[in-house]
DRENDREN-214511 format. One line per field, with one value per residue (C-alpha): chain; x negated, y, z negated. Coordinates in pm, 1 decimal. Layout:
// DRENDREN-214511
ch <- A  ...
px <- X  ...
py <- Y  ...
pz <- Z  ...
//
This chain:
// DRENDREN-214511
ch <- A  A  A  A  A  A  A  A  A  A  A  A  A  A  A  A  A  A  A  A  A  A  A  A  A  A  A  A  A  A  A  A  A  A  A  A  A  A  A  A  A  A  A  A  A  A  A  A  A  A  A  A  A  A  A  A  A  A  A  A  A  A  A  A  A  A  A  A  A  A  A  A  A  A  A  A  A  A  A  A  A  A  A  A  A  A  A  A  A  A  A  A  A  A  A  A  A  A  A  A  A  A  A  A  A  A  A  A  A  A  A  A  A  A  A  A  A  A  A  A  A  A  A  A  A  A  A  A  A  A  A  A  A  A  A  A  A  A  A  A  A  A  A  A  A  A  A  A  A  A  A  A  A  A  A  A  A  A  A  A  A  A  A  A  A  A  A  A  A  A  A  A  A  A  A  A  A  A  A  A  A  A  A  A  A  A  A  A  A  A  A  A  A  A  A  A  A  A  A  A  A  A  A  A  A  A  A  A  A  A  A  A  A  A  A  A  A  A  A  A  A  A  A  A  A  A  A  A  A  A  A  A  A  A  A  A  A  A  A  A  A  A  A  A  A  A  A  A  A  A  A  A  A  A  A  A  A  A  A  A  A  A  A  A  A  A  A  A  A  A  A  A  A  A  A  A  A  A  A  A  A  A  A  A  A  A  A  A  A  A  A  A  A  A  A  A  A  A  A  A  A  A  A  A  A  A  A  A  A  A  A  A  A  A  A  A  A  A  A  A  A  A  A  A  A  A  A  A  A  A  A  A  A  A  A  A  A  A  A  A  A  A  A  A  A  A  A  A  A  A  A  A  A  A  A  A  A  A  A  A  A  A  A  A  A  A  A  A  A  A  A
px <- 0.0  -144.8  -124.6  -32.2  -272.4  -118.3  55.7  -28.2  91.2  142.9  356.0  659.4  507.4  263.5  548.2  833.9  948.1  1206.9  1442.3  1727.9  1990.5  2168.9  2442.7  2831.0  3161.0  3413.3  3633.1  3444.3  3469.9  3805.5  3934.1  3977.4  3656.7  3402.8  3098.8  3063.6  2950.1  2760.5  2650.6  2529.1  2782.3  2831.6  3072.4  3240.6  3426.4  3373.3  3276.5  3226.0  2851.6  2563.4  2283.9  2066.3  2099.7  1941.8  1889.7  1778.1  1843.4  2044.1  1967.2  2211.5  2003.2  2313.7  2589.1  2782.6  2621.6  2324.2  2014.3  2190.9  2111.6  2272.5  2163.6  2334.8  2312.0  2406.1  2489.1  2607.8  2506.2  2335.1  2442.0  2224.4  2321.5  2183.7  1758.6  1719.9  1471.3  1238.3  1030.1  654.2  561.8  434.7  747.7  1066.8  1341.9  1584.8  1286.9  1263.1  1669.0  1588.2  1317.3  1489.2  1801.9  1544.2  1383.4  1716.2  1645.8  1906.3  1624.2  1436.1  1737.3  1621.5  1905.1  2061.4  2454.7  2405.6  2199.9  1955.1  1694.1  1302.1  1210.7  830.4  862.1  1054.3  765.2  531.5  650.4  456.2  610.8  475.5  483.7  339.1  59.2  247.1  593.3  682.8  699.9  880.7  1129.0  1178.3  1241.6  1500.0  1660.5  1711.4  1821.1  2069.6  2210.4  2326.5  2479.1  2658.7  2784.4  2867.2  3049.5  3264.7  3373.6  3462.2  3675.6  3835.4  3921.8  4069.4  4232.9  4426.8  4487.1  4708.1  4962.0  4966.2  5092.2  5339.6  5437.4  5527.4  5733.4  5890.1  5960.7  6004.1  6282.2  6467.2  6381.6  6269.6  6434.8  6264.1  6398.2  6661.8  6804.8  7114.7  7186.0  7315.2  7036.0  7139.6  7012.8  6989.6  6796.8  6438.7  6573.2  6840.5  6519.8  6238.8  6207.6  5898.4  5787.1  5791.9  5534.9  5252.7  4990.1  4735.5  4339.5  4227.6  4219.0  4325.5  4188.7  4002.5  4206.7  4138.2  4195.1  4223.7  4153.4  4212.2  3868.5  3863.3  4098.7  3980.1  4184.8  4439.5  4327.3  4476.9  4144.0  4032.2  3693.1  3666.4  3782.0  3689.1  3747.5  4040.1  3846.3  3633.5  3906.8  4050.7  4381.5  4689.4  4761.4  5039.5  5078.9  5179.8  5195.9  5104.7  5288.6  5409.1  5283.4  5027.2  5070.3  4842.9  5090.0  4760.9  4649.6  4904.4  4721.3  4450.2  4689.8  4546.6  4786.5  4759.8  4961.4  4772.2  4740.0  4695.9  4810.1  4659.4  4664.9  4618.5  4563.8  4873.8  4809.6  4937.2  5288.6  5430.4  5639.0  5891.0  6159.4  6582.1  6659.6  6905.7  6794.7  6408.5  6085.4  5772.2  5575.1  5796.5  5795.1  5386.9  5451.2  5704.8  5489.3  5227.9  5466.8  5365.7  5741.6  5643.8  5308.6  5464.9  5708.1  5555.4  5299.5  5553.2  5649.4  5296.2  5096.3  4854.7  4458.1  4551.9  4876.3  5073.0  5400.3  5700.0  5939.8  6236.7  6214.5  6120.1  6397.2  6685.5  6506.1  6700.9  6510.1  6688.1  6614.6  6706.1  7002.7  6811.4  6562.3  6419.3  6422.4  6206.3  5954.5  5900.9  5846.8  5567.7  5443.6  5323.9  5219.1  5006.2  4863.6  4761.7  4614.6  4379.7  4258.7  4154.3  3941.3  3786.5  3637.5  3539.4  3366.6  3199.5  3134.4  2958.4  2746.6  2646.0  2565.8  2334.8  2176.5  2061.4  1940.7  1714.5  1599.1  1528.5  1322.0  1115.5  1084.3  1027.3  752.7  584.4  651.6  810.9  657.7  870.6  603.8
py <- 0.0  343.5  579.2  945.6  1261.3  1352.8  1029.7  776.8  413.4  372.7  152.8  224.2  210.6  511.5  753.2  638.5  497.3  226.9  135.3  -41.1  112.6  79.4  -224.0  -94.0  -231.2  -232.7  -85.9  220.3  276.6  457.5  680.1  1014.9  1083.0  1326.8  1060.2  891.0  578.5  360.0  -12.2  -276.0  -192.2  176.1  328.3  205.8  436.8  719.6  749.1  993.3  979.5  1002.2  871.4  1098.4  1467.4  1548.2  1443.7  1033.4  743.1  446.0  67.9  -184.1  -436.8  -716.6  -811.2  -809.4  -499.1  -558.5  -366.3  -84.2  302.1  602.9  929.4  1099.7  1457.3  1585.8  1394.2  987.1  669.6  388.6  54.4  -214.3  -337.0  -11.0  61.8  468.3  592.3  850.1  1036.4  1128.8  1497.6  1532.7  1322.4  1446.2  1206.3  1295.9  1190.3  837.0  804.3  781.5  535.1  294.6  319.1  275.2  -84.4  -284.0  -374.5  -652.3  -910.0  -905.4  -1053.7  -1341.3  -1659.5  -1727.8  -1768.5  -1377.6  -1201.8  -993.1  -781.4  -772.3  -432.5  -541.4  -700.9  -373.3  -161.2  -323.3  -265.5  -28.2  291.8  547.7  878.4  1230.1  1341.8  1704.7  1742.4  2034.1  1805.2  1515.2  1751.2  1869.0  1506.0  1495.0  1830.8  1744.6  1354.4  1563.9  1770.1  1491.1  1322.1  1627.5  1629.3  1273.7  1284.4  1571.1  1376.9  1072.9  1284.4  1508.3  1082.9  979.2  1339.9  1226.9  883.6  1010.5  1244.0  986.0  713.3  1011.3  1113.8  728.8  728.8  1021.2  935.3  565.2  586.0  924.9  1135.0  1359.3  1403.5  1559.6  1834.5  1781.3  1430.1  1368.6  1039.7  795.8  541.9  178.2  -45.6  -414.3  -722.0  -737.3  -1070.6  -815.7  -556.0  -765.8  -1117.5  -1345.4  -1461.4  -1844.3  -1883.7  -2091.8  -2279.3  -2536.3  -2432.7  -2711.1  -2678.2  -2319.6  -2054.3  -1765.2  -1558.7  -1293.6  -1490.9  -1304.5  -1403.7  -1304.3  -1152.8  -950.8  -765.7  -446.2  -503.0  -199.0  28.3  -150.9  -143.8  -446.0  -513.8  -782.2  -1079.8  -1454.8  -1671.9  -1888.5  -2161.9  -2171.7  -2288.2  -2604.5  -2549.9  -2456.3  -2019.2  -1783.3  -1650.7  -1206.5  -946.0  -572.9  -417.3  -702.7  -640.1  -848.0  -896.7  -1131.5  -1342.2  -1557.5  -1327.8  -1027.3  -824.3  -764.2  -549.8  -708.2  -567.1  -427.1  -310.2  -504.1  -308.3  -623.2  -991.0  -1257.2  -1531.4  -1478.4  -1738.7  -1906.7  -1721.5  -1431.1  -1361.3  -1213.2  -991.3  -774.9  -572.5  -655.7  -528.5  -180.8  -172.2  -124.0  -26.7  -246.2  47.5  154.8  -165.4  -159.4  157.3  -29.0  -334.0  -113.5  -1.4  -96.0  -195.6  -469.2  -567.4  -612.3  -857.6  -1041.4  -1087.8  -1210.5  -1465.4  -1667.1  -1924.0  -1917.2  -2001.7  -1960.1  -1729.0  -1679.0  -1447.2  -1659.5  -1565.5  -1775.9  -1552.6  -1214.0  -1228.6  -1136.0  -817.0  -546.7  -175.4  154.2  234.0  534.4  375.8  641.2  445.7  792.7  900.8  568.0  643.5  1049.9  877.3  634.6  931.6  1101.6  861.3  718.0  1133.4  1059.6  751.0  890.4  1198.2  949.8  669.0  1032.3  1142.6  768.3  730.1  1115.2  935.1  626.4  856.3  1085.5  710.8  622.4  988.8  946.4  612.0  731.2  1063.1  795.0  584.4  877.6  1119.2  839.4  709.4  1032.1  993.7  1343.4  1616.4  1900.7  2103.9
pz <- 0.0  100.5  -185.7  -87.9  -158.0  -498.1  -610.0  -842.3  -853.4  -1238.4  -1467.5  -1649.5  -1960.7  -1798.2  -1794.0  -2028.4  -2350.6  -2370.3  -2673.2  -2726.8  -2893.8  -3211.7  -3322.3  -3340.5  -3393.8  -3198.7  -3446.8  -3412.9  -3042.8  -2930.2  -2636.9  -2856.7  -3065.6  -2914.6  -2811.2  -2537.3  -2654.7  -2334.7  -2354.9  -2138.9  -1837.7  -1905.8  -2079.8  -2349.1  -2481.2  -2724.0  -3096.9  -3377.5  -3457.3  -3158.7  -3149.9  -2897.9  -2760.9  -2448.6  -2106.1  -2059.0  -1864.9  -1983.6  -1826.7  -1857.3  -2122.6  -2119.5  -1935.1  -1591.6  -1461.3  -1607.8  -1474.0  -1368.8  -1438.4  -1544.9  -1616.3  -1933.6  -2046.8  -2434.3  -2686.4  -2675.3  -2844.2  -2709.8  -2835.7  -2874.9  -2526.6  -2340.8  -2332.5  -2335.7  -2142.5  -2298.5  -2041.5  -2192.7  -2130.3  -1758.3  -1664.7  -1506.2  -1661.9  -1347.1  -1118.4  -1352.1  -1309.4  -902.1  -932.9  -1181.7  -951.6  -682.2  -839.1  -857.7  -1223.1  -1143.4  -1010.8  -1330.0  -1518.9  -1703.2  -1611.6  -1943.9  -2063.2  -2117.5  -1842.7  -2000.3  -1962.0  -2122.9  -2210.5  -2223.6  -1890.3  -1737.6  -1888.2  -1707.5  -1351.7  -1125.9  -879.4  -667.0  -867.9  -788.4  -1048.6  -1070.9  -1234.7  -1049.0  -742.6  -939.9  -1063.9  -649.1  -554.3  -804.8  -755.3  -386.9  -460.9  -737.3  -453.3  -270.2  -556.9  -606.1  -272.6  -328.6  -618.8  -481.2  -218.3  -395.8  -648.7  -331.9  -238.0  -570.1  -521.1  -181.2  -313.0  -561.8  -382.8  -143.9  -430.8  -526.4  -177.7  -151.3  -500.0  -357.3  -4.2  4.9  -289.3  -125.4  -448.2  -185.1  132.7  463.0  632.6  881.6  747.9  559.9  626.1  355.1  204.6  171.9  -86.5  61.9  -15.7  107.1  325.2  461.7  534.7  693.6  750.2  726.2  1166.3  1155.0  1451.8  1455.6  1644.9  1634.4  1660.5  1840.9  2224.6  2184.6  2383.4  2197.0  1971.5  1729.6  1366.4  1068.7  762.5  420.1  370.1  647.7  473.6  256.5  -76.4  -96.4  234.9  480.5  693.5  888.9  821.6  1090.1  1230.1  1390.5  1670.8  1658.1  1838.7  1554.5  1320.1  1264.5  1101.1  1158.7  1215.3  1177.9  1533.4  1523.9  1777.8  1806.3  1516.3  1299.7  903.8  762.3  397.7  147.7  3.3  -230.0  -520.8  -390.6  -729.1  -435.9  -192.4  147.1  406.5  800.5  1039.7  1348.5  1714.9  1850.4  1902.0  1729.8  1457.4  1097.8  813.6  669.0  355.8  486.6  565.6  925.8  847.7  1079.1  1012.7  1073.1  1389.4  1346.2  983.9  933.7  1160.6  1057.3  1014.7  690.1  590.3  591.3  371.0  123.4  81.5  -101.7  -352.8  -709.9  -747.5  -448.6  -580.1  -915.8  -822.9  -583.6  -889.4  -1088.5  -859.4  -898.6  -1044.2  -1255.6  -1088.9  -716.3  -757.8  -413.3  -369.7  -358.4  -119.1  -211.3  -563.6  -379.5  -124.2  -338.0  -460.2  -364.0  -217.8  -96.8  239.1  500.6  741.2  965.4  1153.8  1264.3  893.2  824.4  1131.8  1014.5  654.5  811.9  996.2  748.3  487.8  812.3  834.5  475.8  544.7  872.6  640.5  361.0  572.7  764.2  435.1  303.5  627.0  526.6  207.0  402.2  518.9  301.4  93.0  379.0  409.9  6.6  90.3  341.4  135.1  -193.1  86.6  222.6  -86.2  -372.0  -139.8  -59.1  282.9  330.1  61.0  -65.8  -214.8
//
């Protein structure tokens, strides 16, 4: 490894100081006191003593998510579960947060019924770091910027999310009407709504298809992340057309629907649905099948290790819907706007992801100087 002009290749133990932090109850950790109290996967809640004031970083000691890093400002306590990182004097602890995030602490876990971490083994691991603060603390600053933007974004998200969850309670139950419709709203059974497509064909000695499957599914966007070859199958598909609804019928908790553009096959886990001719357009229905009020039932209707919706017990559930089928399609219309404006700024967010992956790459590496 070529060292740049300026840097030093030194160990953790070089620049920091690792500790564990201190034992507490569970008793004493709440939603209400002023603390934030973080452990082995982050936060844990909050609590009414701290146990350090200032800026660190926090690794994950034990755990799921253990390995991974935070950066914490003010005051918090560390459980035991949590190592706090302690920067010595010519050390920039924002600068240390990049490089721990950078190291994917994760592979040093040592395999036990408890993944752990060793903080003597952590200490010993080397990174490239420049000899001057002043340019550690640039790195950071300009890594910080990013997260900024980042963070931003994926609150402006969260943001749209919701009104679009209450423009659905609102429009999808006719607590809020839209301009120019006055038409009476009929409340039916769901087997009186849409129906579930019956059609289905064999794999073998089929030509090639576009086959979804369950996983190719992005739980609760709607989004197709992909798709196979139906000759590569050997069982049995549910056969749907351009503008049929796809919904997940095994573990429904996960939300997996889509409103296909094209014909295909789909996995028999999945229900074909299409609305009652004169009575509902599949695209509202694609908008009513992400109700909680759906999700909840057809959750209720389920097993226990492999739960699927059960539509002999959904069927008779009944929904109010606009005997306006141009009422429906303005609904859809704009609960579809909402959808387009949210996957624009997640794919901003994709990006933004990738452009702080690349910065981390060349600025933690010395590739590209700041100062």
């Amino acid at each position: 490894m070529v060292v740049p002009e300026g840097w030093e290749k030194k160990k953790l133990n070089q620049l920091v100081d690792m500790k564990s932090g201190l034992s507490i109850t569970e008793r004493l950790i709440n939603d209400f006191d002023p603390y934030p109290c973080y452990g082995g996967n982050g936060l844990r809640g909050y609590t009414a003593s701290y146990t350090h004031q200032g800026n660190f970083a926090l690794i994950g000691r034990q755990g799921a998510l253990c390995g991974n890093v935070a950066f914490v400002s003010g005051r918090f306590f560390a459980s035991e579960h949590a190592i706090v990182v302690t920067p010595f004097q010519n050390t920039d602890i924002k600068y240390i947060y990049y490089i721990l995030d950078d190291m994917k602490l994760n592979q040093y876990s040592e395999s036990s019924a408890q993944p752990g971490l060793s903080v003597a083994k952590i200490l010993e691991l080397s990174h490239l770091v420049p000899s001057d603060k002043t340019k550690q603390t640039a790195i950071a600053e300009a890594l910080s910027d990013v997260d900024s933007l980042i963070a931003s974004l994926e609150k402006l998200i969260a943001k749209k999310k919701a009104i679009k969850q209450g423009a659905m309670q609102e429009l999808l139950t006719g607590q809020k009407r839209l301009p120019g419709f006055s038409g009476e709203w009929v409340i039916l059974p769901l087997v009186r709504i849409f129906e579930i497509k019956k059609d289905k064909i064999d794999s073998h000695n089929s030509k090639a298809v576009k086959c979804i499957e369950l996983e190719h599914i992005e739980t609760e966007s709607g989004r197709l992340l992909g798709w196979t070859d139906l000759k590569k199958q050997q069982s049995l598909k549910n056969v749907f057309r351009a503008g049929d609804v796809l919904y997940g019928r095994l573990r429904p908790y996960l939300k997996k629907y889509h409103y296909p553009l094209f014909d295909g096959v789909c996995s028999t886990e999945i229900w074909v649905l299409s609305g009652i001719s004169g009575i509902a357009i599949n695209i509202y229905i694609y908008y009513m099948i992400q109700c909680d009020w759906f999700t909840n039932v057809a959750n209720s209707t389920t097993g226990t290790k492999m739960p699927r919706a059960d539509w002999s017990l959904l069927k008779d559930m009944i929904a109010s819907i606009p005997s306006d089928l141009a009422e429906q399609r303005d609904i859809a219309s704009i609960l579809s706007d909402m959808d387009v404006e949210i996957e624009q700024l997640e794919k901003k967010l994709v990006k933004y992801r990738l452009i702080k992956q690349g910065m981390m790459q060349e600025l933690l590496t010395g590739r590209i100087r700041l100062v």
